[in-house]
C-alpha positions in Angstrom: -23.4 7.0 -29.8 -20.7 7.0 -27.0 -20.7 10.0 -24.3 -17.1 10.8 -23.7 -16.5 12.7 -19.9 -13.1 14.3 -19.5 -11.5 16.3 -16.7 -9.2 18.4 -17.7 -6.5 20.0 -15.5 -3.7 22.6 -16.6 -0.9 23.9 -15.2 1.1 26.5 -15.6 4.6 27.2 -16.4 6.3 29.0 -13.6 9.8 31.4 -14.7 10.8 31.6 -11.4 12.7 28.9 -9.5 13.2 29.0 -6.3 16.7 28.5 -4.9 15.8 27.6 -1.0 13.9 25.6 1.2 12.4 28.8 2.7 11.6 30.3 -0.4 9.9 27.1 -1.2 7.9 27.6 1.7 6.7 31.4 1.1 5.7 30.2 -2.3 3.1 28.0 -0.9 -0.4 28.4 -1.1 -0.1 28.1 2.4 3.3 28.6 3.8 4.9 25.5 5.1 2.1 23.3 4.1 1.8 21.7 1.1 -0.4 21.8 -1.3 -1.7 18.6 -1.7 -1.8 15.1 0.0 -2.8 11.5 -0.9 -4.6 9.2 1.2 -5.7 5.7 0.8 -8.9 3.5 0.4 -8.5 0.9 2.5 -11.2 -1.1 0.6 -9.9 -0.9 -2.9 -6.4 0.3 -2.3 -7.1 3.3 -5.1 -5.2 6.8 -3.8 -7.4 10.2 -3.6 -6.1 13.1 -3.8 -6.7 15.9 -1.4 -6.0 19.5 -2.3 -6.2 22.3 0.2 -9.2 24.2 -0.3 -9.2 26.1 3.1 -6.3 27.7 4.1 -8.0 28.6 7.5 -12.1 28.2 8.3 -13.6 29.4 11.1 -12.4 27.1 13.6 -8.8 27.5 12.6 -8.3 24.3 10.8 -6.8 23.7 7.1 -8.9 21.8 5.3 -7.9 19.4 2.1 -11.1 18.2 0.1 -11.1 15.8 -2.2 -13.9 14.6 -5.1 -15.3 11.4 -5.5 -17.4 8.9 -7.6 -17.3 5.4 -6.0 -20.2 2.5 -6.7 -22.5 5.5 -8.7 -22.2 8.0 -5.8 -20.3 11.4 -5.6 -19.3 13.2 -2.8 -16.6 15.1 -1.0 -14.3 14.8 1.8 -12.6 16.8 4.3 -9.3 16.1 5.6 -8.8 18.6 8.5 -5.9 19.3 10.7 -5.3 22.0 13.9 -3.1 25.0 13.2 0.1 22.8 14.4 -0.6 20.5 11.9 -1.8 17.6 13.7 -5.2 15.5 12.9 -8.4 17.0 13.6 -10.9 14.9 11.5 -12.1 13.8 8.1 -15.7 14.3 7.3 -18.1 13.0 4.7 -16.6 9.6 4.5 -14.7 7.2 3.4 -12.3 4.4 4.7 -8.7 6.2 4.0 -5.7 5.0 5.7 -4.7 8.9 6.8 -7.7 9.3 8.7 -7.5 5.9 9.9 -4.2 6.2 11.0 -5.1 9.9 12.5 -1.6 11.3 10.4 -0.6 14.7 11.1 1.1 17.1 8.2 4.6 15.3 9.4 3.7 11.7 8.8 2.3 12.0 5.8 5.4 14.2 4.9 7.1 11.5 6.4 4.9 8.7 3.9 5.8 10.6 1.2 2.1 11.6 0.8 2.7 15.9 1.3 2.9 17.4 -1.9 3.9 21.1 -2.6 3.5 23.2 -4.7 7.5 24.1 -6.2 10.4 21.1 -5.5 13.7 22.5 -4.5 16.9 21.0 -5.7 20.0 22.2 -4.0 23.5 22.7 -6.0 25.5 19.5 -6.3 29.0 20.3 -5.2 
């Protein structure tokens, strides 16, 4: 008999769509930064996701976590930044290229590794 594990995410369906960038921005989980980024293992090339998970902790960083299973061990990992967005650390591991690379909130905006939460599209003219 075969044991079948499954993760299961959902999203929801969201009526309202923004119109500007700064309404983007208030709709955030935390406003003007996004809601998820991806960093790289530098070993296997495979990207992690890191979503925020701490808007603020007690020594005023944002923290993004992210879950993982590599070689039969779990853990997770803390991507943490200062409140103007620039590197503080990662903790509990791993060989990413953010960390590595110290990237703040703007270069991995600028790597096209920021993710938020709503995408704004502006009229064509």
């Amino acid at each position: 008999m075969k044991t079948i594990h499954a993760l299961i995410v959902t999203t929801a369906l969201i009526s309202v769509i923004p119109t500007s960038y700064a309404e983007i921005l208030s709709s955030e989980l935390k406003s003007g930064w996004p809601s998820a980024v991806i960093c790289k293992d530098t070993n296997d090339q495979r990207e992690w996701v890191f979503n925020l998970t701490t808007p603020k902790n007690s020594n005023g960083e944002t923290v993004y976590s992210a879950f993982y299973a590599i070689n039969g061990y779990a853990g997770r990992a803390s991507y943490k930044f200062n409140s103007d967005k620039s590197f503080s650390q990662l903790s509990n591991g791993g060989s990413w290229d953010c960390a590595i690379n110290q990237w703040s909130i703007s270069d991995l905006e600028a790597n096209k590794r920021a993710y938020y939460q709503f995408y704004y599209q502006p009229a064509q003219p």
